[in-house]
C-alpha positions as CSV (number, residue, x, y, z in Angstrom):
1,X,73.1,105.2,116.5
2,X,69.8,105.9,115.3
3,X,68.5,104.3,111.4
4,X,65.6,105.0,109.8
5,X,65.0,103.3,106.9
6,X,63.7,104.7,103.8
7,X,61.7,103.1,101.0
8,X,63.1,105.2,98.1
9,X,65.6,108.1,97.7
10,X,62.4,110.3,97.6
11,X,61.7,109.0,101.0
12,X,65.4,109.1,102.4
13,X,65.3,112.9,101.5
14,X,62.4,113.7,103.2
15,X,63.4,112.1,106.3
16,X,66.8,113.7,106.2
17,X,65.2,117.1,105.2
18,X,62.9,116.8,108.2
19,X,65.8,116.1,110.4
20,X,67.8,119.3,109.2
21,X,64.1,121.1,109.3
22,X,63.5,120.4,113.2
23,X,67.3,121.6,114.0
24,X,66.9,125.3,112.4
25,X,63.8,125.3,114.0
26,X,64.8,124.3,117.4
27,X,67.9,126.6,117.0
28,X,67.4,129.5,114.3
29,X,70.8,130.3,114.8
30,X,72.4,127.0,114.4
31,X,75.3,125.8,112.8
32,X,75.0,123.3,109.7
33,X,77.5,121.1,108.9
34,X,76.5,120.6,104.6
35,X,77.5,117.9,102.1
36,X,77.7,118.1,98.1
37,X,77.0,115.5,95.9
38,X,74.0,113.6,94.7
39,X,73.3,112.1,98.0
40,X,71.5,115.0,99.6
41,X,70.5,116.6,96.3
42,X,66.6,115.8,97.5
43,X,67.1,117.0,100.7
44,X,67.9,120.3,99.9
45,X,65.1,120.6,96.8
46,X,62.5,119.4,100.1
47,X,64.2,122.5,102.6
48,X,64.1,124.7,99.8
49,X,59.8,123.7,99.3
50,X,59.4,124.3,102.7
51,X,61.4,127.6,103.0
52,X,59.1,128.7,100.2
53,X,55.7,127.9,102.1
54,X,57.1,129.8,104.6
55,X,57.8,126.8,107.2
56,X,61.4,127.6,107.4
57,X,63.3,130.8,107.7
58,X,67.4,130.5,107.3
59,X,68.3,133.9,108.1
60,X,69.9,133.2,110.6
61,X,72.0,130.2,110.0
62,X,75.5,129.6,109.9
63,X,76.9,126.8,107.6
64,X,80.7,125.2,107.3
65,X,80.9,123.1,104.0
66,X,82.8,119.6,104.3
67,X,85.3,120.2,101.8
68,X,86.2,122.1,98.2
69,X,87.8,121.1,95.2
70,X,91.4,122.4,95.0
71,X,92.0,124.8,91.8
72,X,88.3,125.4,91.2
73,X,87.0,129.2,90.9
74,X,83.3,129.6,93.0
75,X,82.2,130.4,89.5
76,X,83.1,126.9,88.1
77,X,80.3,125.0,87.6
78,X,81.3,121.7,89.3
79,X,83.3,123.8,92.6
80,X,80.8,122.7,95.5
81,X,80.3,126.5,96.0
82,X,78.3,126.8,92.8
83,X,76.6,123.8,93.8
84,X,75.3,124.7,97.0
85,X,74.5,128.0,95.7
86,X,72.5,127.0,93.0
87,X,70.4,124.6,95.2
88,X,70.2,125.8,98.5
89,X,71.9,128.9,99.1
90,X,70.4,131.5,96.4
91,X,66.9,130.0,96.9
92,X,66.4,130.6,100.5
93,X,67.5,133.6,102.9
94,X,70.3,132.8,103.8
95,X,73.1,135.1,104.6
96,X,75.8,134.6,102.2
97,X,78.1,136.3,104.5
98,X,77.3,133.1,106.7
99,X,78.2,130.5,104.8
100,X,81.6,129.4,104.4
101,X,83.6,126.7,102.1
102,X,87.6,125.7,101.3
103,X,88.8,128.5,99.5
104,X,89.3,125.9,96.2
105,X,91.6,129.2,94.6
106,X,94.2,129.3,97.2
107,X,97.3,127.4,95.5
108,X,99.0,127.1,99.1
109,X,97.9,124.0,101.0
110,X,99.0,125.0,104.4
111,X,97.4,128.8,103.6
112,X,94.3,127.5,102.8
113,X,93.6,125.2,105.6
114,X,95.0,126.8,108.2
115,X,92.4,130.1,107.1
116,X,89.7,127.2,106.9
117,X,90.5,126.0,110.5
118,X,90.1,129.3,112.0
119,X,86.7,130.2,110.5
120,X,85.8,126.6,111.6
121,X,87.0,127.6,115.0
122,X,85.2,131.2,115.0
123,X,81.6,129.5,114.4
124,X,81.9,126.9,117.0
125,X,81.5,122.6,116.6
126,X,78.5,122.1,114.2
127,X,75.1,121.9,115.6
128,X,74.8,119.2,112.9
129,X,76.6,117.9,110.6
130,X,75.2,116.1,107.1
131,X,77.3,113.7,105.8
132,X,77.5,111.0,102.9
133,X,79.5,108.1,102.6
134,X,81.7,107.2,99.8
135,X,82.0,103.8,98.2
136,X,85.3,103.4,99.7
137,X,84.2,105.0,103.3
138,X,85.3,108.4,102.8
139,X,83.6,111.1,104.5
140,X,84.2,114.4,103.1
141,X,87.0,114.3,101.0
142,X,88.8,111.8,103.7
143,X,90.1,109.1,101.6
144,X,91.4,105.8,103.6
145,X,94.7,106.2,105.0
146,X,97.3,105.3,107.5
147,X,95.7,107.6,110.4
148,X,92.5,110.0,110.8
149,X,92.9,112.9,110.1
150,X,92.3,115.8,112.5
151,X,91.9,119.2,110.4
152,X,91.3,120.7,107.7
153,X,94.2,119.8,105.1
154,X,94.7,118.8,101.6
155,X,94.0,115.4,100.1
156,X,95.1,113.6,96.8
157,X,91.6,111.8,96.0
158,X,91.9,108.2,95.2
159,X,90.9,106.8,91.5
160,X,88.1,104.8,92.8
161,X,86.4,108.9,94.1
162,X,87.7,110.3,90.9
163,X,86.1,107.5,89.2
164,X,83.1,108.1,90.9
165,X,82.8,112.4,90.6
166,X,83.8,111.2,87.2
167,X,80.1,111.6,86.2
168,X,79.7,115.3,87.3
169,X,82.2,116.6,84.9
170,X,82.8,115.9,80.6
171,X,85.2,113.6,81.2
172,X,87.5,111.8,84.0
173,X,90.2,113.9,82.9
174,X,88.5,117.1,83.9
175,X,88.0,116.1,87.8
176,X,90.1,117.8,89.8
177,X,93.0,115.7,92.0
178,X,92.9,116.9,94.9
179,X,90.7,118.9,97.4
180,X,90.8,120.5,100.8
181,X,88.5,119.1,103.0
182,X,87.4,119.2,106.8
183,X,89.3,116.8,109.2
184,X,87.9,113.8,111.3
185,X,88.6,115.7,114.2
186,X,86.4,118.8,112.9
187,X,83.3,116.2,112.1
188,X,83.5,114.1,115.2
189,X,82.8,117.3,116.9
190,X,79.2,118.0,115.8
191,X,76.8,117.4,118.2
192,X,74.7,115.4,115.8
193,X,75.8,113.8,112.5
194,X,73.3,112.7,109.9
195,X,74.4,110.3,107.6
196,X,72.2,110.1,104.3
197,X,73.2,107.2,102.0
198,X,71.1,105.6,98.9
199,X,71.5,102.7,96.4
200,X,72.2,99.0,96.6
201,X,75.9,100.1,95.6
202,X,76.5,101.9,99.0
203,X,75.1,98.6,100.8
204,X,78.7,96.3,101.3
205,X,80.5,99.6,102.6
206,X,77.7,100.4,104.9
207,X,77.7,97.3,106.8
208,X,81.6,97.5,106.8
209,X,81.4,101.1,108.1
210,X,79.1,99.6,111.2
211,X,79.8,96.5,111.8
212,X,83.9,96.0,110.6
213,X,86.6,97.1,113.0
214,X,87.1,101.0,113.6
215,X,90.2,101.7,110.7
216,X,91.5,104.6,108.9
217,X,91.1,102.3,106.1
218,X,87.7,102.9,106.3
219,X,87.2,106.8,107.3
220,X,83.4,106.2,108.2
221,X,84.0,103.2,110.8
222,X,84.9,106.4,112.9
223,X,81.3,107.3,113.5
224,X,80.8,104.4,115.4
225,X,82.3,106.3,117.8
226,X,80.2,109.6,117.9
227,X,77.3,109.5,120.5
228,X,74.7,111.0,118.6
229,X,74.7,109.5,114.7
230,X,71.4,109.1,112.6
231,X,72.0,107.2,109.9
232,X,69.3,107.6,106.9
233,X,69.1,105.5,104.0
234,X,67.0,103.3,101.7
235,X,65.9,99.6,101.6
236,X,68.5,99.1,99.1
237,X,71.7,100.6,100.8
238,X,70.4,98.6,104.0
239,X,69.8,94.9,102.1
240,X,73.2,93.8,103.6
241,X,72.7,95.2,107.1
């Protein structure tokens, strides 16, 4: 594992947006692995400045989202479609025909992932794959369990993640209970993983991702495993390394 540490979020999403920056470069083509959330927010506004002065052209690109709220339309304003389409995908050129999510609006379960799993399959293992980590260790939507999980599939989030998306919606009532969300399986196959993580709240499950014992009960202790992570994060997430 690689760390760089950053002094500030600012700084976090520069270095991560310079790690993403040199891959499409290298590989126009490539595959992106992308992430939602507040985490890499920064990283895409600092991809999207550079695709503007003309340092970065997408057109190219394929990219698999991690996972999707189940029950949520691409038009709803929390579904992770909408968000990565308002800050990345409509502001660069990108072909939308290129980018693929969880269909959030298919009701079956098995339907849904098994459709997911195939396009995953058709595209080939990310080239790199952008991850955050959850307070409890989740990555994705893959909430600590009995066993990793290997594809695509449907998860019943825990309260302490609905707590936490709590603050992207009106009320806790209004976030969503479950979601369909790439496997462990499906992550640990990227060539590269680049784990962003910010705040002095991420620090105690940061060092328990990295230096506790490999466990379901912590999704992200997984990555300990991969051969190629880079882990970027601030002074504050790393206080307790």
């Amino acid at each position: 594992m690689r760390i760089y540490k950053a002094k500030n979020y600012e700084d976090m999403s520069r270095k991560a947006a310079n790690i993403i920056s040199a891959q499409v470069i290298m590989k126009p083509d490539c595959v992106l692995g992308l992430a939602t959330g507040s985490t890499p927010l920064g990283a895409y506004r600092n991809l999207v400045e550079w695709y503007e002065k003309g340092d970065l052209d997408f057109s190219e690109v394929v990219t698999v989202n991690l996972d999707e709220y189940k029950g949520l339309t691409r038009e709803n304003p929390q579904s992770y479609y909408y968000f990565m389409n308002e800050n990345l995908f409509s502001k660069v050129n990108i072909d939308k025909d290129r980018t693929f999510l969880p269909d959030g609006t298919e009701p079956d379960s098995n339907t849904a992932c098994l459709k997911y799993n195939k396009i995953l399959k058709g595209v080939g293992a990310p080239d790199l794959q952008l991850l955050g980590l959850g307070h409890n260790g989740h990555i994705g939507f893959n909430e600590p369990a009995e066993h990793f999980s290997t594809e695509t599939h449907c998860i019943t989030l825990s309260e302490q993640t609905i707590k936490a998306n709590a603050r992207f919606f009106e009320n806790e009532e209004e976030v969503p209970r479950q979601a369909y969300t790439m496997g462990i399986k499906t992550i640990m196959s990227a060539r590269m993983i680049l784990l962003v993580v910010s705040g002095e709240a991420k620090a105690d499950i940061v060092k328990t991702a990295f230096y506790g014992p490999i466990t379901p009960q912590v999704p992200a202790s997984i990555l300990q495993l991969h051969p190629n992570v880079v882990l970027v994060a601030d002074e504050a997430a790393l206080s307790k390394w």
